[in-house]
NUDOTI-575965 format. One line per field, with one value per residue: x, y, z of N, C-alpha, C, O in turn; residue number from 1. Coordinates in Angstrom, 3 decimals, padded with zeros to 6 digits. Layout:
! NUDOTI-575965
n.x	(X,...);
n.y	(Y,...);
n.z	(Z,...);
ca.x	(X,...);
ca.y	(Y,...);
ca.z	(Z,...);
c.x	(X,...);
c.y	(Y,...);
c.z	(Z,...);
o.x	(X,...);
o.y	(Y,...);
o.z	(Z,...);
pos	(NUM,...);
***
This chain:
! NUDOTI-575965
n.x	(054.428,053.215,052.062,054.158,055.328,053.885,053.028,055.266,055.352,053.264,054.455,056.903,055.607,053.872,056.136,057.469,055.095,055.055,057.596,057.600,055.352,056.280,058.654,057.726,056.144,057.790,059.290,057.384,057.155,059.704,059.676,057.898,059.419,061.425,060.295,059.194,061.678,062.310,060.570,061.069,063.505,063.075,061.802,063.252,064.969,063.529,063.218,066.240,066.066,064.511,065.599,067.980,067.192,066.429,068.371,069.697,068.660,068.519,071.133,071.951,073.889,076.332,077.086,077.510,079.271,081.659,082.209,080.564,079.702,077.077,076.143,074.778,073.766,072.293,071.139,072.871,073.614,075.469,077.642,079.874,082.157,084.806,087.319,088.156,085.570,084.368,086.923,089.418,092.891,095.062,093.515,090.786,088.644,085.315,084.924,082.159,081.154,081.026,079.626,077.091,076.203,076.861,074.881,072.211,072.926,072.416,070.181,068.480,069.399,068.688,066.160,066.013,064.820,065.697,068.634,072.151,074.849,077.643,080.719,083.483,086.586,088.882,092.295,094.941,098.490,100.704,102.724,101.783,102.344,105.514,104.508,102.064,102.252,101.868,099.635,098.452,099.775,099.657,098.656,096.037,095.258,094.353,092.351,090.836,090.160,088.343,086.202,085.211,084.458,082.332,080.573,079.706,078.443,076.907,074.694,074.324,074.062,071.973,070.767,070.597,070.761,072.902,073.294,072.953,075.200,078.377,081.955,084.751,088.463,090.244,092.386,095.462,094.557,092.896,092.775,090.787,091.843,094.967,097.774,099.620,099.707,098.529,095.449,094.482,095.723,093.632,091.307,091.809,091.247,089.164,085.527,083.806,080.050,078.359,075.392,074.330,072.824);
n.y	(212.898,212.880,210.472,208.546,208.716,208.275,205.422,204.692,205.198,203.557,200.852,200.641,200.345,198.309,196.027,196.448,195.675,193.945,192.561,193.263,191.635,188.971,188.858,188.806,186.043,184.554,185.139,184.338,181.620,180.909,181.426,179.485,177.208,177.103,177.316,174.614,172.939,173.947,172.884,169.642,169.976,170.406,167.485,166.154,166.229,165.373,163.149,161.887,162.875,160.877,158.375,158.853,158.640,156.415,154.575,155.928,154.706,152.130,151.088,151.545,150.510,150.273,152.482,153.383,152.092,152.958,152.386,152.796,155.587,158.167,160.531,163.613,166.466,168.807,167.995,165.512,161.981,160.253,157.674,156.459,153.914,152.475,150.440,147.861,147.127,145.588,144.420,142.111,143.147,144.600,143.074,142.746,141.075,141.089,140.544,138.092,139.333,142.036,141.616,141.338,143.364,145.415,144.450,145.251,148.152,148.203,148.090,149.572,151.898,151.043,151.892,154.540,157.607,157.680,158.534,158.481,156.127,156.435,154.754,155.106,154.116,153.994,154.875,154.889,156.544,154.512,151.932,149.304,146.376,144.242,141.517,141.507,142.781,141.321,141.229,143.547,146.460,149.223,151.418,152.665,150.268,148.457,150.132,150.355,147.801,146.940,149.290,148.235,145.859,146.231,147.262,145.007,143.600,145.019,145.460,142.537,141.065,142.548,143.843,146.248,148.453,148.269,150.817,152.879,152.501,153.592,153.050,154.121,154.126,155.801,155.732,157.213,160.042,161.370,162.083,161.923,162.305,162.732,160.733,159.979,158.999,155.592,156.139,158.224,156.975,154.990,155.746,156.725,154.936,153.421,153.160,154.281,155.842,157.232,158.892,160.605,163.405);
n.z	(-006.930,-004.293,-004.286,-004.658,-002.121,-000.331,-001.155,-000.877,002.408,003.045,002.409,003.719,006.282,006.230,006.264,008.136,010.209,009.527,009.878,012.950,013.738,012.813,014.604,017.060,016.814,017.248,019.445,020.942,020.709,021.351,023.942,024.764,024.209,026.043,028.184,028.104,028.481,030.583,032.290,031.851,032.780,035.838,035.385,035.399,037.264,039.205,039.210,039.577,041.911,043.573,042.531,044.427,046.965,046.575,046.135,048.757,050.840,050.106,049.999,052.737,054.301,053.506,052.968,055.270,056.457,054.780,052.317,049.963,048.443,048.064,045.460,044.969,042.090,041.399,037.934,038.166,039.042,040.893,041.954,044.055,044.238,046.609,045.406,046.711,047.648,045.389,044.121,044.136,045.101,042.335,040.877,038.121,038.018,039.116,042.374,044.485,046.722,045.707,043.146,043.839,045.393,043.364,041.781,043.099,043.309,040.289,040.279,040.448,039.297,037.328,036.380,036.267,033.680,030.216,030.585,030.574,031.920,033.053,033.469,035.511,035.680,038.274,039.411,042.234,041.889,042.511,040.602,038.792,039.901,039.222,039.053,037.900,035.302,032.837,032.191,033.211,031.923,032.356,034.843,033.350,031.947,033.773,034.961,033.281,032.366,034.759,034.677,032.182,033.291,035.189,033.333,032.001,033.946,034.596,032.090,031.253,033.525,035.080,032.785,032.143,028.772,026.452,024.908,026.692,028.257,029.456,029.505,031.103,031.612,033.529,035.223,036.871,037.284,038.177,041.065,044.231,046.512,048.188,047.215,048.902,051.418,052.825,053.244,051.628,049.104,049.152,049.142,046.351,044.760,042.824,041.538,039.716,039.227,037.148,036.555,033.699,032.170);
ca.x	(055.445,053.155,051.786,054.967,055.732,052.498,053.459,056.174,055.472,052.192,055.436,057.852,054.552,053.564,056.889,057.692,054.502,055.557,058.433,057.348,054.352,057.321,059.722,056.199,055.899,059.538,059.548,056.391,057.785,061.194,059.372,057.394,060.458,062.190,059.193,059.299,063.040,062.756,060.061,061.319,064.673,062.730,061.095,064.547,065.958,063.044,063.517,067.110,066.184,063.964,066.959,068.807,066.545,066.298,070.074,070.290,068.292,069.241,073.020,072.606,074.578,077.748,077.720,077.777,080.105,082.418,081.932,080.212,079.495,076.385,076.210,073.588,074.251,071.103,070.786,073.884,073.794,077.371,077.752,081.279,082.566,085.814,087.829,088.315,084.666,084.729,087.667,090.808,093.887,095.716,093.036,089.749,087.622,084.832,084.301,081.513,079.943,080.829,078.506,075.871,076.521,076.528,073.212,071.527,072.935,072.071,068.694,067.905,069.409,067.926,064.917,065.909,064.716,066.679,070.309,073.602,074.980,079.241,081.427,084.708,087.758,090.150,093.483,096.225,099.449,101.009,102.685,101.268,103.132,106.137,103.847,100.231,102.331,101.542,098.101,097.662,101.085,099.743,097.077,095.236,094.381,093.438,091.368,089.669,089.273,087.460,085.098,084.574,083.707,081.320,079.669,079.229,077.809,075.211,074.266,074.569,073.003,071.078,069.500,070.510,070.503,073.903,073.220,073.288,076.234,079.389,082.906,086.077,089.166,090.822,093.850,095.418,095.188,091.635,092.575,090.547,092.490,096.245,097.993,100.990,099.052,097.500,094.007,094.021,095.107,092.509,090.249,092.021,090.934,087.555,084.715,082.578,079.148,077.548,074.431,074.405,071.391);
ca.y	(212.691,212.552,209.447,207.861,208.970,207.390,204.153,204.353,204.647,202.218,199.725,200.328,200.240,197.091,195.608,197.225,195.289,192.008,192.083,192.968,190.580,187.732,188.443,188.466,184.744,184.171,185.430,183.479,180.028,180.861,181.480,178.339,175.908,177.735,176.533,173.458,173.063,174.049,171.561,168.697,169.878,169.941,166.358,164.878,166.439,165.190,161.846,162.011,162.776,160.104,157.724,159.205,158.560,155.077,154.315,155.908,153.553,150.492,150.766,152.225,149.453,149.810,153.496,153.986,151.442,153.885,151.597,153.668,156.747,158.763,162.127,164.657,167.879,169.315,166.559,164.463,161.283,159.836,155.895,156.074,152.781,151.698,149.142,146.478,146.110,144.957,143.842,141.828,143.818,144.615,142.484,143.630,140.317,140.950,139.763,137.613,140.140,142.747,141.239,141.790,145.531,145.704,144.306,146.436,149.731,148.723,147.428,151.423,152.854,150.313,152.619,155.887,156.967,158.904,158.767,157.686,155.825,156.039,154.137,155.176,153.442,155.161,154.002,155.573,156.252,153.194,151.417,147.894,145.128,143.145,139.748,141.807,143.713,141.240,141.586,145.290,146.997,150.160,151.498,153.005,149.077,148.371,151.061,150.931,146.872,147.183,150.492,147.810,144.607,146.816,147.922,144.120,142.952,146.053,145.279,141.402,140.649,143.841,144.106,147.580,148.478,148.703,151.823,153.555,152.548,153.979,152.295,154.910,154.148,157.512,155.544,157.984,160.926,161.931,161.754,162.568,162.275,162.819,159.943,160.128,158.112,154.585,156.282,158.730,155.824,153.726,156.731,156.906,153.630,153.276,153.057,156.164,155.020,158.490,159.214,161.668,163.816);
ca.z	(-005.921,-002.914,-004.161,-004.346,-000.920,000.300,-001.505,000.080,003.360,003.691,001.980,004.702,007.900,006.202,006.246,009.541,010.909,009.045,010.904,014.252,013.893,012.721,015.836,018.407,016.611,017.114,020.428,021.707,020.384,022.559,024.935,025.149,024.141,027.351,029.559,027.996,028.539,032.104,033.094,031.383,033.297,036.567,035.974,035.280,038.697,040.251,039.462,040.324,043.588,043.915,042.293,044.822,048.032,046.419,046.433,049.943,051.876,049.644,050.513,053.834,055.380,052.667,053.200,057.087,056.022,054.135,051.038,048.938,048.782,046.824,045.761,043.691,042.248,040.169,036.954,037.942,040.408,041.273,043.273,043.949,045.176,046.817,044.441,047.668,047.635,044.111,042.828,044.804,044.960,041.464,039.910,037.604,038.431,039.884,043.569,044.522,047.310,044.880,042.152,044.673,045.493,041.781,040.971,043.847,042.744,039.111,039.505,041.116,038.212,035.742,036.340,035.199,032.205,029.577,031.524,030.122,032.866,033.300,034.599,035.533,036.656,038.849,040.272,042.718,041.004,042.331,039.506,038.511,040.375,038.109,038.490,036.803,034.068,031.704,031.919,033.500,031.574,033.498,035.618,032.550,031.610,034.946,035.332,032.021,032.485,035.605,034.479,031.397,033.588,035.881,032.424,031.688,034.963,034.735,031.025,031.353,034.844,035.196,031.684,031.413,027.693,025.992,024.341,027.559,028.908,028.825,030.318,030.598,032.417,034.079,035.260,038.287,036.828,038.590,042.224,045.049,047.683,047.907,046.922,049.912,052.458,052.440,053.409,050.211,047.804,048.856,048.056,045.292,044.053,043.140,040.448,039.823,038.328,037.338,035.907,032.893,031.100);
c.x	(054.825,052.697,052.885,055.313,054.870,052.655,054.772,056.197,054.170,053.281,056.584,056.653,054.341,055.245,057.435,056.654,055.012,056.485,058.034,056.624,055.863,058.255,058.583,055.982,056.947,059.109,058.436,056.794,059.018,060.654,058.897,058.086,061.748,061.425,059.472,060.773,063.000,061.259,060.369,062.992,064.269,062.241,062.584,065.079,064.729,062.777,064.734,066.984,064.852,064.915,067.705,068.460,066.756,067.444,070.312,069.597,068.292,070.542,073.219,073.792,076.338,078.362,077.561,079.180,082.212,082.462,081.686,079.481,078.309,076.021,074.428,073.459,073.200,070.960,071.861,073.691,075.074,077.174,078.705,081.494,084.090,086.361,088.073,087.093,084.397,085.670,088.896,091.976,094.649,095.019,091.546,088.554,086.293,084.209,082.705,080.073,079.913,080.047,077.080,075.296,075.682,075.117,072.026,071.524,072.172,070.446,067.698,068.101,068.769,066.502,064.967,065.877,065.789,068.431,070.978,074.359,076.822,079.834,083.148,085.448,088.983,091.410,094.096,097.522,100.933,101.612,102.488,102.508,103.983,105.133,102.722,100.601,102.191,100.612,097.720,099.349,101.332,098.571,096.028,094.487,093.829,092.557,090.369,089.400,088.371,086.036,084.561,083.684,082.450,079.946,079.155,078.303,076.353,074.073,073.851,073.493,072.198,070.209,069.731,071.071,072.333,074.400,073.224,074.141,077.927,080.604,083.899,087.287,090.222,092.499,094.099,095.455,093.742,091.225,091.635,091.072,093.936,096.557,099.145,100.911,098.119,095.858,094.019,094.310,094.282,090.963,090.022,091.378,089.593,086.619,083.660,081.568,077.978,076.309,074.085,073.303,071.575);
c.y	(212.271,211.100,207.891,207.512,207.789,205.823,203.625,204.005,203.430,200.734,199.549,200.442,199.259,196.282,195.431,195.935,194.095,191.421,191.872,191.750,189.048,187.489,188.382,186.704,184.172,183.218,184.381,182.110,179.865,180.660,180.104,177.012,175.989,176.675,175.250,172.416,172.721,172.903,170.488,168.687,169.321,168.281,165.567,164.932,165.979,163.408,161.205,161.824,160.970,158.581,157.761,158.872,157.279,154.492,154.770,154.771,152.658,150.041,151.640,151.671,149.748,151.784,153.979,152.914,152.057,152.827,152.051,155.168,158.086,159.999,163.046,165.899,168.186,167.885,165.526,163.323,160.601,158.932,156.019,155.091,152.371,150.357,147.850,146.270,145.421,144.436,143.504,143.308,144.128,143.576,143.270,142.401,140.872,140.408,139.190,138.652,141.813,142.412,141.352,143.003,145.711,146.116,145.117,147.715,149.644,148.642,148.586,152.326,152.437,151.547,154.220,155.982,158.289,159.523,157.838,156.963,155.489,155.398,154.504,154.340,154.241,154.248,155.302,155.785,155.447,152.717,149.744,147.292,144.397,141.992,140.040,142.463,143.376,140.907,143.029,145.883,148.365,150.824,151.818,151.677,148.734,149.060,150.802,149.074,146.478,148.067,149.011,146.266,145.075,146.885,146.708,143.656,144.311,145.838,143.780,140.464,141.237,143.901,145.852,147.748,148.995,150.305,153.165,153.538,153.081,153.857,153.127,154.613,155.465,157.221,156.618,159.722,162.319,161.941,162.610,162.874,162.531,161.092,159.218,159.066,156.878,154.867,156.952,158.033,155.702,154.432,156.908,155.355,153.323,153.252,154.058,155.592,156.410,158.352,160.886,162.187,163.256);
c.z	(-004.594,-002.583,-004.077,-002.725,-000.056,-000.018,-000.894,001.579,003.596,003.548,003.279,005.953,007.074,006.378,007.808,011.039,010.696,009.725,012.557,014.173,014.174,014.066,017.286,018.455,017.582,019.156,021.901,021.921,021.173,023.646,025.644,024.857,025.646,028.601,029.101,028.491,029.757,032.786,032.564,032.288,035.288,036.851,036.233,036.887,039.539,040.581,039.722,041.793,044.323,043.678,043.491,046.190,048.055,047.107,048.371,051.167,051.471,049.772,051.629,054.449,054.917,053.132,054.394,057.031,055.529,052.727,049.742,049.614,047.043,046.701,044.486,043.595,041.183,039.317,036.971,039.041,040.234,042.303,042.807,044.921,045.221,046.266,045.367,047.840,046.593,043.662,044.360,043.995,043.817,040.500,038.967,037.867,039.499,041.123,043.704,045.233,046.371,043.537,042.851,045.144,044.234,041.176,041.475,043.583,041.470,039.046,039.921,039.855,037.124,035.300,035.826,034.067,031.404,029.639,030.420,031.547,032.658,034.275,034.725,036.275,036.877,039.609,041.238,041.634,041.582,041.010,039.365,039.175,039.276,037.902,037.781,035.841,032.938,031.689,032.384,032.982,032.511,034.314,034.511,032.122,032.602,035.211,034.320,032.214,033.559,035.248,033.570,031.952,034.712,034.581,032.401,032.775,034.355,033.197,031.048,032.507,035.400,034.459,031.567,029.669,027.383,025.773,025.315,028.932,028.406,029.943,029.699,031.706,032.505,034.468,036.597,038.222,037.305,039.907,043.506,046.302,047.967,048.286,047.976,050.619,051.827,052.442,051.793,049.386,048.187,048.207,046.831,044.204,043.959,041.495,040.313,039.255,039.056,036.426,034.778,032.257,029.795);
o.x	(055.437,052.741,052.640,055.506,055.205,052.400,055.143,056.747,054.342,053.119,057.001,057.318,055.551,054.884,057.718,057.062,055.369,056.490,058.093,057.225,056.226,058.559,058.878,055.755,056.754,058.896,058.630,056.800,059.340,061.053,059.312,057.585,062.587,061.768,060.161,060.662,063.412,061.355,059.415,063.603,064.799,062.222,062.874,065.478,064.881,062.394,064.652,067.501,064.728,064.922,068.200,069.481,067.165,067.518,070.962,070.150,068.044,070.967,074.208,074.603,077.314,079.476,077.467,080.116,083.347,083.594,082.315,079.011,078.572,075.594,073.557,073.133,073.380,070.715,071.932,073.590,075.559,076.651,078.925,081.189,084.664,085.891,088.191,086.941,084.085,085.449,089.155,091.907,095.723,095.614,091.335,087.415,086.536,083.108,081.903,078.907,078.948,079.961,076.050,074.142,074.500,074.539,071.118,070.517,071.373,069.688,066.474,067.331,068.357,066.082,064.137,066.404,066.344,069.086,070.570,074.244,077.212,079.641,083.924,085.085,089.756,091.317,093.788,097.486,102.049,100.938,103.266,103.622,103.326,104.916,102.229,099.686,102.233,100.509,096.726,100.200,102.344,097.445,094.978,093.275,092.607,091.701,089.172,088.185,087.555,084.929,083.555,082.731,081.647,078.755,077.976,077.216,075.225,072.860,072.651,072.607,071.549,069.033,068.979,071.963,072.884,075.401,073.442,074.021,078.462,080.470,084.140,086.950,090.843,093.478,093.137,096.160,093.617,090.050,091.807,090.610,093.278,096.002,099.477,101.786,097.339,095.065,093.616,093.458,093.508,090.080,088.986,091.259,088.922,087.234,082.770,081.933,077.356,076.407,073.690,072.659,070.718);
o.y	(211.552,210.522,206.750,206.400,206.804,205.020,202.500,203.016,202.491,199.745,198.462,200.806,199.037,195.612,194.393,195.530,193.302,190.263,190.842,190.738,188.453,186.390,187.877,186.062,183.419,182.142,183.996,181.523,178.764,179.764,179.677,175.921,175.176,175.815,174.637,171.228,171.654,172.284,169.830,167.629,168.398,167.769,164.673,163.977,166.214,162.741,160.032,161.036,160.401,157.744,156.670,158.756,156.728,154.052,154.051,154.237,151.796,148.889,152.364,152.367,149.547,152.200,155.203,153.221,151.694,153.074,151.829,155.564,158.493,160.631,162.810,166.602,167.724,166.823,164.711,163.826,160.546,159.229,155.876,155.188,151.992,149.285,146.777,145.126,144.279,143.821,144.281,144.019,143.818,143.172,144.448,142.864,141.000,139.860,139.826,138.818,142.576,143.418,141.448,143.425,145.989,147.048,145.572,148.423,150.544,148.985,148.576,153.192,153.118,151.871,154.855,155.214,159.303,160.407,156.912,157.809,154.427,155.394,154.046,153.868,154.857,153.178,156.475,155.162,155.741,153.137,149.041,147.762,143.899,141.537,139.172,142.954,144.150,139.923,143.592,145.665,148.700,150.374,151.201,151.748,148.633,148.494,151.018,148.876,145.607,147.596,148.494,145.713,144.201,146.649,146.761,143.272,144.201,146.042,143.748,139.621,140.672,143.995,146.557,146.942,149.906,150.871,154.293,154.090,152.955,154.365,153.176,154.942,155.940,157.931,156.884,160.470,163.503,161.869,163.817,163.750,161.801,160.381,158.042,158.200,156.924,154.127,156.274,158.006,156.461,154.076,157.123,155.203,152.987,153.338,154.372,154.624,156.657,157.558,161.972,161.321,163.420);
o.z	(-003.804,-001.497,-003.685,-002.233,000.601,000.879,-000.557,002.065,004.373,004.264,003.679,006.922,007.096,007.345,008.407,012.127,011.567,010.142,013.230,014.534,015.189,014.529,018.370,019.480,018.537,019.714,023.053,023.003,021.620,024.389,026.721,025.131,026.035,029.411,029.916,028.795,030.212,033.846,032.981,032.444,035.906,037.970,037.029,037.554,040.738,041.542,040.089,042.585,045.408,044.581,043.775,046.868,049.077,048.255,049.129,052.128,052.313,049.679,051.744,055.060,055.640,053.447,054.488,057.769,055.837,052.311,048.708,050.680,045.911,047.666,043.649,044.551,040.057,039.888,036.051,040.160,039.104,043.377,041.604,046.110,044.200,046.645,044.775,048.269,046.930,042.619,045.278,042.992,044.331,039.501,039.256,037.921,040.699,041.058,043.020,044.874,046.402,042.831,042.185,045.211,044.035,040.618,040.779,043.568,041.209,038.138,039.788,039.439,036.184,034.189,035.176,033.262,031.825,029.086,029.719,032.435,032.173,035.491,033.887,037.352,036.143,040.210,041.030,040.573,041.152,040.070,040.010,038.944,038.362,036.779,037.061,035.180,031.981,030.958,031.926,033.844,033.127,034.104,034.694,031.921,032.492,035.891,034.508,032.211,033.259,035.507,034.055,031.402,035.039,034.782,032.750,032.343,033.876,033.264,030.778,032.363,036.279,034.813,030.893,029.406,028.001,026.213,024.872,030.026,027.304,031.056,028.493,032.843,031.554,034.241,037.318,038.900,036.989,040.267,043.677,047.033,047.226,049.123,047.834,050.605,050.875,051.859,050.848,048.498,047.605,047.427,046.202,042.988,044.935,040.432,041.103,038.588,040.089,035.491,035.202,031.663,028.926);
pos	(1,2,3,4,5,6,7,8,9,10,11,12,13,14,15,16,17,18,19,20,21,22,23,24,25,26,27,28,29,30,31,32,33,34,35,36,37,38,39,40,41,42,43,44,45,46,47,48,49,50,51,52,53,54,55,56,57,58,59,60,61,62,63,64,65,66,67,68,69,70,71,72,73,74,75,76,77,78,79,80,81,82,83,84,85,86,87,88,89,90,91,92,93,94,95,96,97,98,99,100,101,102,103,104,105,106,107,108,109,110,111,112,113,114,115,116,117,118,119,120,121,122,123,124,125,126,127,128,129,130,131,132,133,134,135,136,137,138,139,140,141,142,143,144,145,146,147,148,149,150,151,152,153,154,155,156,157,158,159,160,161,162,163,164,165,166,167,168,169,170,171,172,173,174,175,176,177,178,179,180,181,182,183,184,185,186,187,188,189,190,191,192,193,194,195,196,197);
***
C-alpha cells in the first residue's frame, strides 16, 4: 500500500511540475508577444505623429484657412476637408485646385506604412436639388460618389495601392455640426480621409 501511495504521489508532483513548468512557458511567451504588441503599437503612433507634423506644415496655408482641418488621437490620423474646396456645389467632380490639395495630402500619406486609408463622404441633410436627382437620387450617392472619386484621384494620381483604400459614403447621417445654420451645414459637408491600423 505504501508503495502505491508513493507512486502515487511522485505521479501527481511530476504532473503538478509538468504543469507549472507548461503555464511558466505559457506565461513567458504572453509575456513577450505583449512587449512585442506594445512596441510595434508605439512605432505605429510614432510614425503617425510624424505623418501628422508632416501634414501640418504642408497645409498650413488651407488650415489657418479653415479648409482643412487635421486631427490625431493615439493610432488614428483624420484630414477632414470642406466639400467647397473639392467639389462645386451639389456636384462630385473634382475641382481643379482641389486635385492639388488632394495630391499634397496624399503624397504624405502615400508614406505610411501598414494603414488602411478611408475616405468618407459626408453631406448636410439638405435634400438633392430637382435638376441633380437624376444623377445624385439622394445624398447617400453623393456622398458615396465623392468619398469614391477622392479614392480614385489618391490611387490613380498618387500611386497609392488599391488594396489600401477604402471609399464609404455616410450621406447626413454623421453630422458634426448642427445642421440649422449655413455655418454647421457647411461643416457638415465634407470628406474625412482617416488613417486606420
Amino acid at each position: 500500500m505504501k508503495i502505491i501511495l508513493a507512486i502515487l504521489t511522485l505521479f501527481f508532483a511530476g504532473a503538478a511540475y509538468y504543469y507549472y513548468d507548461a503555464n511558466e512557458k505559457t506565461a513567458k511567451e504572453n509575456e513577450s508577444k505583449i512587449e512585442n504588441i506594445s512596441n510595434e503599437k508605439e512605432d505605429e503612433i510614432t510614425q503617425l505623429k510624424g505623418t501628422f507634423a508632416e501634414l501640418l506644415t504642408d497645409m498650413e496655408e488651407e488650415i489657418e484657412q479653415g479648409q482643412i482641418k487635421i486631427t490625431q488621437l493615439s493610432d488614428r490620423l483624420s484630414v477632414v476637408m470642406i466639400d467647397k474646396v473639392l467639389f462645386p456645389s451639389g456636384e462630385a467632380e473634382i475641382t481643379p485646385e482641389g486635385l492639388l490639395i488632394l495630391e499634397r495630402v496624399g503624397n504624405v500619406l502615400k508614406n505610411t506604412n501598414n494603414k488602411i486609408i478611408r475616405v468618407e463622404g459626408h453631406t448636410d441633410n439638405k435634400k438633392i436639388h430637382k435638376n441633380l436627382q437624376t444623377t445624385f437620387p439622394t445624398n447617400w450617392e453623393l456622398s458615396t460618389a465623392r468619398a469614391t472619386n477622392v479614392v480614385r484621384i489618391l490611387q490613380e494620381r498618387v500611386g497609392i495601392e488599391g488594396n489600401l483604400l477604402q471609399s464609404i459614403g455616410m450621406s447626413e447621417y454623421h453630422p458634426v455640426a448642427t445642421n440649422d445654420t449655413p455655418e454647421g451645414r457647411s461643416q457638415n459637408r465634407r470628406i474625412d480621409i482617416a488613417l486606420l491600423p
